[in-house]
C-alpha positions in Angstrom: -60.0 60.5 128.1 -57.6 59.1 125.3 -58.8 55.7 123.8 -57.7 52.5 122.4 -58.5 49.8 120.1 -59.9 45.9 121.8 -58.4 43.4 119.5 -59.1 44.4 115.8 -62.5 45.4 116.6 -64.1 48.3 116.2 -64.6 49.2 119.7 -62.3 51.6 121.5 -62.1 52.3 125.4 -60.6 54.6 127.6 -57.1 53.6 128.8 -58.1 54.7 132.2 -60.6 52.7 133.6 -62.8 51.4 136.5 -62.8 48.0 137.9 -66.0 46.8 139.9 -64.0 43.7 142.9 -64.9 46.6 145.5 -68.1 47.4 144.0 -69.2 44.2 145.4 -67.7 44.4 148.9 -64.6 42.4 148.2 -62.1 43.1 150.2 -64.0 46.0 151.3 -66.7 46.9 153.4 -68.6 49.3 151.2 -72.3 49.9 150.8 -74.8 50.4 148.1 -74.7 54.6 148.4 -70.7 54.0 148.5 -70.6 52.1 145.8 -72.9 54.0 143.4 -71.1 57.3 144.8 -67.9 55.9 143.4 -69.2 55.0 139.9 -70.8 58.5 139.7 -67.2 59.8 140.6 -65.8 58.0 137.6 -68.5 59.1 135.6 -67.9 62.8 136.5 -63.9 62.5 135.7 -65.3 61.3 132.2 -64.4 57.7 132.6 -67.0 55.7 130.0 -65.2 52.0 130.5 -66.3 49.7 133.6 -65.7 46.0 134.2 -67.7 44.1 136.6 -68.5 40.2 137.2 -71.0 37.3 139.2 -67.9 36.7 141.5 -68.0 40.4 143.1 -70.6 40.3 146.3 -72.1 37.2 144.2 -73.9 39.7 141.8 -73.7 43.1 144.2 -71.3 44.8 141.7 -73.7 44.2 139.1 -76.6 45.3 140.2 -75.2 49.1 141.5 -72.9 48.8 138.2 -76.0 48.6 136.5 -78.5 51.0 138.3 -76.0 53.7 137.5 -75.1 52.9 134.2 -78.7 52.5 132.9 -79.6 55.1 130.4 -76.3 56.8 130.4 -73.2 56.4 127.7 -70.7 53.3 128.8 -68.6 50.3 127.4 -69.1 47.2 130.0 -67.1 44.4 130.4 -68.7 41.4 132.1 -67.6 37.8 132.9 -69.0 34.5 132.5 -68.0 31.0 133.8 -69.1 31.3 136.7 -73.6 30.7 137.4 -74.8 31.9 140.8 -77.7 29.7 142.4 -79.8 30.3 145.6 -78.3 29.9 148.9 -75.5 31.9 151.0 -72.1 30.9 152.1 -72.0 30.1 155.7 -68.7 32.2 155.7 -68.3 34.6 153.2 -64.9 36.0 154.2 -63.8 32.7 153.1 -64.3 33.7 149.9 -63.0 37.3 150.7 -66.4 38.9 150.3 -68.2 41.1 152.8 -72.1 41.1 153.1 -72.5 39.3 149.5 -76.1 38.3 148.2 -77.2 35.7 149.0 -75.8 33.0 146.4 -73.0 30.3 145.7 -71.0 29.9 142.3 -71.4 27.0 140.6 -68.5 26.9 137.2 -69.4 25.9 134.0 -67.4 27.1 131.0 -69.3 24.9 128.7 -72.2 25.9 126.1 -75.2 26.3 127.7 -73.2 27.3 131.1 -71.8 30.2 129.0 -75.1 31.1 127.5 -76.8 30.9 130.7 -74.4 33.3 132.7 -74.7 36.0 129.7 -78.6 36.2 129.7 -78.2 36.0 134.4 -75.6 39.1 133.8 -78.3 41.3 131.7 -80.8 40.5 134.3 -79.0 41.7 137.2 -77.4 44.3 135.4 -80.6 45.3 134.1 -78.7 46.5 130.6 -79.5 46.0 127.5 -76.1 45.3 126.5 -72.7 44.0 127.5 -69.7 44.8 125.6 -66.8 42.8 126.3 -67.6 39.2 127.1 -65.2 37.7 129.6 -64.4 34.2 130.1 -63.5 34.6 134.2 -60.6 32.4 136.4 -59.8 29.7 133.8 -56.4 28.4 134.9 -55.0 26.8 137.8 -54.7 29.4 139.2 -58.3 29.7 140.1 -59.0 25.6 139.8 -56.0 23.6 140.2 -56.0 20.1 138.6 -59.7 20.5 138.1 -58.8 22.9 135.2 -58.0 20.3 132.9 -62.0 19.8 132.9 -62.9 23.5 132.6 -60.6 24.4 130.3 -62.1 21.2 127.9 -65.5 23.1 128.8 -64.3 26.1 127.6 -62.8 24.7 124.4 -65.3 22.1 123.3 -68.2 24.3 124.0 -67.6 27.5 126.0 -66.1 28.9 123.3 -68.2 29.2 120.8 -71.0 29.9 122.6 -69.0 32.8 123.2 -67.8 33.3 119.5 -71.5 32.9 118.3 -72.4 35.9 120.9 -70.1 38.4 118.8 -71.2 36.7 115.3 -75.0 37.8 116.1 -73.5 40.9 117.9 -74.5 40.9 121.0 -71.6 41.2 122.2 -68.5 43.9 120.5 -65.6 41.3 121.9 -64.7 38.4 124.0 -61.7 36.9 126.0 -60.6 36.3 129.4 -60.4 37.2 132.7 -57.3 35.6 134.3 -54.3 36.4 136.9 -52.3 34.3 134.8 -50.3 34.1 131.4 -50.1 30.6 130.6 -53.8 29.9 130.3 -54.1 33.4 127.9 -50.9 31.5 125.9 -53.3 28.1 125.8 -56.4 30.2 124.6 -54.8 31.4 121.8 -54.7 28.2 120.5 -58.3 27.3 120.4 -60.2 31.0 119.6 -59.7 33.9 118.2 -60.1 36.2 120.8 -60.2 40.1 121.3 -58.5 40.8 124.5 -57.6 39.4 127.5 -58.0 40.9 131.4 -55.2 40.0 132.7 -54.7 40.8 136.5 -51.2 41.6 138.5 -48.8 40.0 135.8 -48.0 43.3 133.5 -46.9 45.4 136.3 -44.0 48.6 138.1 -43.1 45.1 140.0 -43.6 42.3 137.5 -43.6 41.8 133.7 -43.5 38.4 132.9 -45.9 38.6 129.8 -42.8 40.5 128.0 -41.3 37.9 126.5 -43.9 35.5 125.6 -47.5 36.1 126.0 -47.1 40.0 124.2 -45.6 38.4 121.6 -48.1 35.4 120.8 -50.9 38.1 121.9 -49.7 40.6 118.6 -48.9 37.9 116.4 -52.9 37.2 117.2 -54.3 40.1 117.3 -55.4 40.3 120.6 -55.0 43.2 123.4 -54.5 43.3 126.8 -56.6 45.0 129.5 -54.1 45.5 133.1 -56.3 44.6 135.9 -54.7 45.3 139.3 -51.9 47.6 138.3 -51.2 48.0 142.4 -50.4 44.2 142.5 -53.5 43.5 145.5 -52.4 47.0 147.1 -48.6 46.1 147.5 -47.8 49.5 145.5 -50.1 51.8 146.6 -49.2 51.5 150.0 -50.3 48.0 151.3 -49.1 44.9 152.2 -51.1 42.6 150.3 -50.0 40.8 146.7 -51.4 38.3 144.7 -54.7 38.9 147.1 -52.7 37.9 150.2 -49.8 38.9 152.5 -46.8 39.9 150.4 -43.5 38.0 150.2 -40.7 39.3 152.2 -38.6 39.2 148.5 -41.7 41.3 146.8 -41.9 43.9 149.7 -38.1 44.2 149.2 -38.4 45.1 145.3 -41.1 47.7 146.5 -38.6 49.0 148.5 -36.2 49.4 145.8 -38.8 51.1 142.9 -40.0 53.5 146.0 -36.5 54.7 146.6 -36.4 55.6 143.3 -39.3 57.3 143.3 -38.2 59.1 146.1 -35.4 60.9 144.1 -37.6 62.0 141.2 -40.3 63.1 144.1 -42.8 60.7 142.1 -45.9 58.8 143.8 -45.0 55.1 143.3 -48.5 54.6 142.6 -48.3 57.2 139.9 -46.1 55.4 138.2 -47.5 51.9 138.5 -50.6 53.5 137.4 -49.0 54.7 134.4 -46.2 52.2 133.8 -48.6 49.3 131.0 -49.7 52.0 129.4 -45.9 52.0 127.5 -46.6 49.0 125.9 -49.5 49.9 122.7 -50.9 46.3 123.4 -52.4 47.7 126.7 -55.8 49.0 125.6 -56.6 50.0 129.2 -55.4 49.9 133.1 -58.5 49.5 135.5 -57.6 50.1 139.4 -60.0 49.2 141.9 -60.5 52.0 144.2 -62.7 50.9 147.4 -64.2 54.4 147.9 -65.1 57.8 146.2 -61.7 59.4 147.5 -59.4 56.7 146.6 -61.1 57.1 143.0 -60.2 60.8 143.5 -56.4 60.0 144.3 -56.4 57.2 141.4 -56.9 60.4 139.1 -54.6 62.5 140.4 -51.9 59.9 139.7 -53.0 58.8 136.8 -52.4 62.9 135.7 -49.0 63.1 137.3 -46.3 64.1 134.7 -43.6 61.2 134.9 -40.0 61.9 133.0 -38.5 59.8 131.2 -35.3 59.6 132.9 -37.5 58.3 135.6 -38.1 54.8 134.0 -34.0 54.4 132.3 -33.2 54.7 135.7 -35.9 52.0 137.0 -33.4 50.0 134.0 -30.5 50.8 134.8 -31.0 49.2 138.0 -32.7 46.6 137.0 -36.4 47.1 138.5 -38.3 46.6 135.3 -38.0 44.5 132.2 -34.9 46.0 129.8 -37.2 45.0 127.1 -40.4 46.7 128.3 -41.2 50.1 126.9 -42.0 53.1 129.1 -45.1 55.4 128.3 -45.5 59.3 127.0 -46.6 61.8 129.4 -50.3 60.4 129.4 -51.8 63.2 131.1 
């Protein structure tokens, strides 16, 4: 699996990689021997990079991420912000989670919140390490007007606890974990940070971090890891975006890049798979496939041999970003 650099670090991960939501039973209903299945899959196809969090099944994603992963060769990102404390949800799906354990989030981006969350990862992990550091759902996103408070956490406190954590080196990097740009634009102004995880917004169906955030990102020396390069499922073959039911205008772009796909006989997941890879500040793409075969699938699209005529027709027509650049045969 071809590599790339985090940041200006030393630490290099695979460009392909595997993202833990489902892992935790988000979204999804999958079970332990599922979920560990799936890892080993990812394993087996040589994929090394993982990226779990608390949020996923309120620590269920951590625990088979880490059962599997213990002993072997990895790079972990993990996310912090969020502390879980005893006590269910009386209705999980209203946090879109399925059979969690049995815990509730509580945020704090401050100091000790941050230090707290690291040392509650390792233990349910049962790692030794974590590599990437993850601030997780700053932004309004996530908070609304509360995140003038968090963000302040972060800031006047979070941060550093998170900057000390590389200085000592437990940690190899740190950043975020957002579905937004404006908050990674806002970070850059109080840290120096690595990379950010940045879900849905560098995208076959949307690249608004062209013109701005790439720009302020290089400029800082900090990468980008694409979560959710299927938009929620909306290019893969579902109706779902932004983690709900898509827009009748965003079913109607899908529309459009599929029809194109059509005529070079391409899977539009293939090339959404594919497509952030053309731009050298991606370090890595991470789908999240809910089960052992849509891992198996992920690959074989993530191998598919994609010409270039392919993308200057996608803009031509206007489909992507003129200013975006389209990748290599990556397979």
């Amino acid at each position: 699996m071809k590599k790339r650099q985090v940041g200006r670090t030393n630490l290099y991960i695979d460009v392909l990689g595997l993202g833990g939501a489902p892992l935790g039973g988000n979204f999804v209903d999958l079970d332990y021997e599922q979920a560990a299945e799936l890892i080993e899959a990812a394993r087996a196809a040589g994929i090394t990079y993982y990226d779990t969090a608390p949020w996923y099944g309120f620590g269920r994603s951590e625990r088979v991420m880490g059962d599997i992963l213990r002993g072997k060769d990895y790079v972990l990102s993990d996310k912090v912000g969020r502390l879980l404390k005893p006590g269910p949800v009386s209705n999980p799906m209203d946090f879109g989670m399925i059979n969690p354990l049995p815990f509730h989030v509580v945020y704090d981006y401050g100091y000790d919140g941050i230090m707290r969350a690291y040392e509650d990862n390792l233990q349910r992990l049962g790692l030794d390490r974590i590599d990437i550091l993850l601030a997780h759902d700053i932004g309004t996103f996530q908070h609304g007007d509360a995140n003038t408070r968090h963000f302040n956490d972060l800031m006047e406190g979070g941060y550093l606890a998170m900057a000390e954590l590389r200085k000592c080196g437990d940690v190899k990097a740190i950043g975020l974990g957002v579905n937004e740009n404006e908050v990674c634009i806002d970070a850059l102004g109080i840290g120096d940070w690595d990379v950010f995880l940045l879900a849905g917004r560098y995208t076959l169906l949307e690249q608004t971090s062209v013109d701005t955030l790439f720009p302020a990102c290089r400029a800082a020396g900090t990468t980008i890891i694409c979560g959710g390069p299927f938009n929620s499922g909306i290019l893969a073959g579902r109706d779902t975006w932004n983690y709900s039911k898509a827009p009748s205008e965003i079913v109607e772009k899908v529309r459009a890049l599929a029809v194109v796909a059509d005529q070079f006989s391409i899977p539009l997941p293939a090339a959404a798979l594919q497509f952030p890879l053309g731009e050298d500040l991606v370090t890595s793409v991470i789908p999240g496939p809910r089960d052992k075969t849509e891992f198996e699938q992920i690959y074989e699209w993530f191998e598919t041999p994609i010409p270039e005529e392919f993308w200057s027709t996608l803009k031509s027509k206007g489909l992507i970003h003129e200013g975006a650049p389209t990748p290599d045969h990556l397979a």
